[in-house]
C-alpha positions as CSV (number, residue, x, y, z in Angstrom):
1,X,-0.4,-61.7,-9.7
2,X,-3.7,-60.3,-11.2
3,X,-4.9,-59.5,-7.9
4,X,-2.1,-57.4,-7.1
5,X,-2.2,-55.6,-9.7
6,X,-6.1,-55.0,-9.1
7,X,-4.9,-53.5,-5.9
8,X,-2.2,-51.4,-6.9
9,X,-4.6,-49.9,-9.5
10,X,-7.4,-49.6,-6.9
11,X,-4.8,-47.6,-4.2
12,X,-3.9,-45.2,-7.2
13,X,-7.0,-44.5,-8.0
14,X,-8.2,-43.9,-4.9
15,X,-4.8,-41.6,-3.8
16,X,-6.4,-40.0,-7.2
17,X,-9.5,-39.5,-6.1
18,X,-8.9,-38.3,-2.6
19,X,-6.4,-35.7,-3.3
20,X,-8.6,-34.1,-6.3
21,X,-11.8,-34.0,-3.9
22,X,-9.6,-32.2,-1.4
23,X,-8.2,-30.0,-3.3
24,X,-11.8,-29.5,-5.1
25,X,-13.9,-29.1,-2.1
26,X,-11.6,-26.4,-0.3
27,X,-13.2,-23.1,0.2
28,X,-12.5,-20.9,-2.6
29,X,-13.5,-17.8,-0.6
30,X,-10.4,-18.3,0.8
31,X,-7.8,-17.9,-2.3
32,X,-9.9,-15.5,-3.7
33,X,-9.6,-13.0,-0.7
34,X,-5.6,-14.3,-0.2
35,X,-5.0,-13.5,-4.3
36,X,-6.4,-9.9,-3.5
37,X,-4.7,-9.5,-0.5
38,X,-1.6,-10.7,-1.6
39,X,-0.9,-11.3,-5.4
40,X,-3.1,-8.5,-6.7
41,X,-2.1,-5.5,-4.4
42,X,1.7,-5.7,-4.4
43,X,2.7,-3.9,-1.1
44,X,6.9,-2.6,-1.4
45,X,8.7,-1.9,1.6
46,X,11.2,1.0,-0.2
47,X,13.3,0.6,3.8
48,X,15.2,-1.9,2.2
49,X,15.8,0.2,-1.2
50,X,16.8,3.6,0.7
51,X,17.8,5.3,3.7
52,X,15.4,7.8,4.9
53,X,13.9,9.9,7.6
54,X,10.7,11.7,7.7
55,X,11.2,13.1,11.0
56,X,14.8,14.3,9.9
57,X,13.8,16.0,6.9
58,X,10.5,17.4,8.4
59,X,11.5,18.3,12.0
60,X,15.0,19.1,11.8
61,X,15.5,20.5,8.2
62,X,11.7,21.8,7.8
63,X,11.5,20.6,4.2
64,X,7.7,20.8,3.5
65,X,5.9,17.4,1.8
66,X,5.5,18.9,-1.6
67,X,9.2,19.9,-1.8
68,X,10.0,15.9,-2.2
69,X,6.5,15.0,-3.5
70,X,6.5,17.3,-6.3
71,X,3.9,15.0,-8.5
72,X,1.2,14.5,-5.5
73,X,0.0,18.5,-6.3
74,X,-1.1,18.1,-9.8
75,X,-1.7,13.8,-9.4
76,X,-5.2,13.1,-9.5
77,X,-4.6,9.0,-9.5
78,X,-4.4,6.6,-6.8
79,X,-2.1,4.4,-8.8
80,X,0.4,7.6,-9.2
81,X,3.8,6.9,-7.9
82,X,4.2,10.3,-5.7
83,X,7.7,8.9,-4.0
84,X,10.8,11.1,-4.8
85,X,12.6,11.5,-7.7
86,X,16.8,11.8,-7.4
87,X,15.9,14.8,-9.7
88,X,13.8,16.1,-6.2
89,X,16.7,15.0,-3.9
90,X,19.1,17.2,-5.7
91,X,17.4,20.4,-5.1
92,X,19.1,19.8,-1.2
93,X,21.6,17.3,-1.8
94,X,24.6,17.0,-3.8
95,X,23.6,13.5,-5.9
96,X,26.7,13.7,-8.2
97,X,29.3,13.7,-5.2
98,X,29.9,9.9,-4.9
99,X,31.3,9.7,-1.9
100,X,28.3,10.9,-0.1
101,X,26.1,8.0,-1.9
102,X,25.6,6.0,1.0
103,X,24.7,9.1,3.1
104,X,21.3,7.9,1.8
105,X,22.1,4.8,-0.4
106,X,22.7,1.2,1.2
107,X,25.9,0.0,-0.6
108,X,25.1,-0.8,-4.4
109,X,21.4,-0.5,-4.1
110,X,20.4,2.5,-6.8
111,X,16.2,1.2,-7.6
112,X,13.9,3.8,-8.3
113,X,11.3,3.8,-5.0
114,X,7.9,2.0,-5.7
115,X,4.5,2.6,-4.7
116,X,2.3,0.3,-3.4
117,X,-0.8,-0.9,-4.8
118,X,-4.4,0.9,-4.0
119,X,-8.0,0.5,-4.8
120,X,-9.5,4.1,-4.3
121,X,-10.4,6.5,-6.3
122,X,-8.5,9.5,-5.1
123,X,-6.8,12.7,-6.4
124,X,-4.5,14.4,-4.4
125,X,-5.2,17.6,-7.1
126,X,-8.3,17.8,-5.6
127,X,-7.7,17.2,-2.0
128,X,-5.0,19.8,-2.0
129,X,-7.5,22.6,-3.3
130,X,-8.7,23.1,0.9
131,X,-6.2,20.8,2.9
132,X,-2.7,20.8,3.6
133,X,-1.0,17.5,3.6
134,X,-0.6,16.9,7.0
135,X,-4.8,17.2,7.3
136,X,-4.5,13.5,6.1
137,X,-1.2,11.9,6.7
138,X,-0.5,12.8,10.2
139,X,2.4,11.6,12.1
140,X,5.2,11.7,10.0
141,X,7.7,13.9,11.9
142,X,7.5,11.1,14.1
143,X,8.4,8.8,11.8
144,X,11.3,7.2,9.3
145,X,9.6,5.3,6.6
146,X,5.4,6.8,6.1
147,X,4.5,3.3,6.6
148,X,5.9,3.2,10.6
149,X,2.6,6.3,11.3
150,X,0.2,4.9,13.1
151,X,-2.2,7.4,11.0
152,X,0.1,8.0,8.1
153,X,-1.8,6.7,6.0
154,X,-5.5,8.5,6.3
155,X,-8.2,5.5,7.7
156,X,-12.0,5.9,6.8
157,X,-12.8,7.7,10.1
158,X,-10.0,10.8,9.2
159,X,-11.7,10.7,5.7
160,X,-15.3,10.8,7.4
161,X,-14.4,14.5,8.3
162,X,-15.1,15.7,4.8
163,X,-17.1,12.8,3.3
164,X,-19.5,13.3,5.6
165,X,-22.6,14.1,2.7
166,X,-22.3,17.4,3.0
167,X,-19.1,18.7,2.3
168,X,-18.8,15.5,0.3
169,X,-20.2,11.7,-0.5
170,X,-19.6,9.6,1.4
171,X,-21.1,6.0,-0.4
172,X,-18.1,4.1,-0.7
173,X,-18.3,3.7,-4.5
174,X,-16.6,7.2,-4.2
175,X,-13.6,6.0,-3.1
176,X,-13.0,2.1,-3.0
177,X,-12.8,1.2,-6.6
178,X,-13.1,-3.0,-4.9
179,X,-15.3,-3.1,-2.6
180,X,-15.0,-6.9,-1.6
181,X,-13.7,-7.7,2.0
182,X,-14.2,-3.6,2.8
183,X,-15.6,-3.3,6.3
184,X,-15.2,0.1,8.0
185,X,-13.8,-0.1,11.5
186,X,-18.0,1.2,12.8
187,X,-19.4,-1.6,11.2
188,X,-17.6,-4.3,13.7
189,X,-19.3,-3.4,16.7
190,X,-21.5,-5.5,18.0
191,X,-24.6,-2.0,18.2
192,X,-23.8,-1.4,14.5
C-alpha cells in the first residue's frame, strides 16, 4: 500500500514537473510578438457594423473624402477616429426617415464605427497642407470598405516619396512610435 502511494505521488509530481518546464521553456518571443499583433492593436472590421461603398459615393455621387471625414483636416493623431459621424451622413442623407435605415444600416445594428489601432506618429493636419488625400490612400473608388485597397492604406514605399531626407526624414523614429517586428518591404531582399 505505501508503495502505491509512493508512485502515485512520484507520477503527480512528475505530470507537475513536465507541464511547468513546457510551458516555462517555450519561446517567449513568440507571445510577445502575438500580444502586439493581436491583443495590443485591436483591428475592427466596421463591414459588419454598416453598409457602405467607397466606390458609390466617390465614383458615382462624387462626394470628396473630407466631405465624410470631416475630423482628418484638422487631426493631427494617429489614434484619431476619422470614420463618419451620422452628423456627416446627414448633410446627403435623410437619417431621421426610418424607413430608409437599412438603406445603409443592417437590421438593428446602430454602433458608432471604430478605428483601428496604429503605431505612427502621423498628422493628417500636416499632410494635407501639400497633398490631397488620394496622394496616399489610393484605390478607393475601386473599393467598398478602405480596408478591400490594395494601397488604401499608404505602405512605406508611397510614404518614401516625401520622406525621402530631403523633403522630409525619413529615420523611422519619425513615424513608427514601436518599432519591434518593423521590417520595410527593401530590407527582405536577399542584396539588401
Amino acid at each position: 500500500m505505501k508503495i502505491s502511494k509512493y508512485y502515485i505521488l512520484f507520477f503527480i509530481s512528475l505530470v507537475l514537473f513536465l507541464s511547468t518546464t513546457a510551458y516555462l521553456s517555450k519561446d517567449k518571443s513568440y507571445y510577445v510578438k502575438k500580444e502586439m499583433t493581436v491583443s495590443d492593436k485591436k483591428v475592427y472590421d466596421n463591414s459588419k457594423i454598416i453598409k457602405f461603398d467607397h466606390q458609390l459615393h466617390i465614383k458615382d455621387a462624387g462626394v470628396k473624402c473630407e466631405d465624410c471625414h470631416t475630423y482628418a483636416i484638422e487631426s493631427v493623431s494617429a489614434k484619431d477616429n476619422l470614420n463618419p459621424k451620422k452628423k456627416d451622413c446627414e448633410s446627403c442623407h435623410d437619417v431621421k426617415d426610418t424607413k430608409q435605415c437599412n438603406l445603409c444600416h443592417y437590421d438593428n445594428v446602430y454602433k458608432k464605427l471604430k478605428s483601428s489601432d496604429r503605431e505612427l506618429v502621423f498628422s493628417h493636419k500636416e499632410h494635407m497642407k501639400d497633398q490631397k488625400c488620394t496622394d496616399c490612400h489610393k484605390g478607393l473608388d475601386a473599393v467598398k470598405f478602405s480596408g478591400q485597397g490594395a494601397s488604401s492604406m499608404p505602405d512605406m514605399e508611397n510614404c518614401y516619396s516625401c520622406h525621402n531626407n530631403e523633403k522630409a526624414s525619413n529615420n523611422c523614429e519619425t513615424c513608427h512610435s514601436n518599432l519591434s517586428n518593423l521590417t520595410p518591404v527593401t530590407h527582405l531582399k536577399t542584396n539588401f
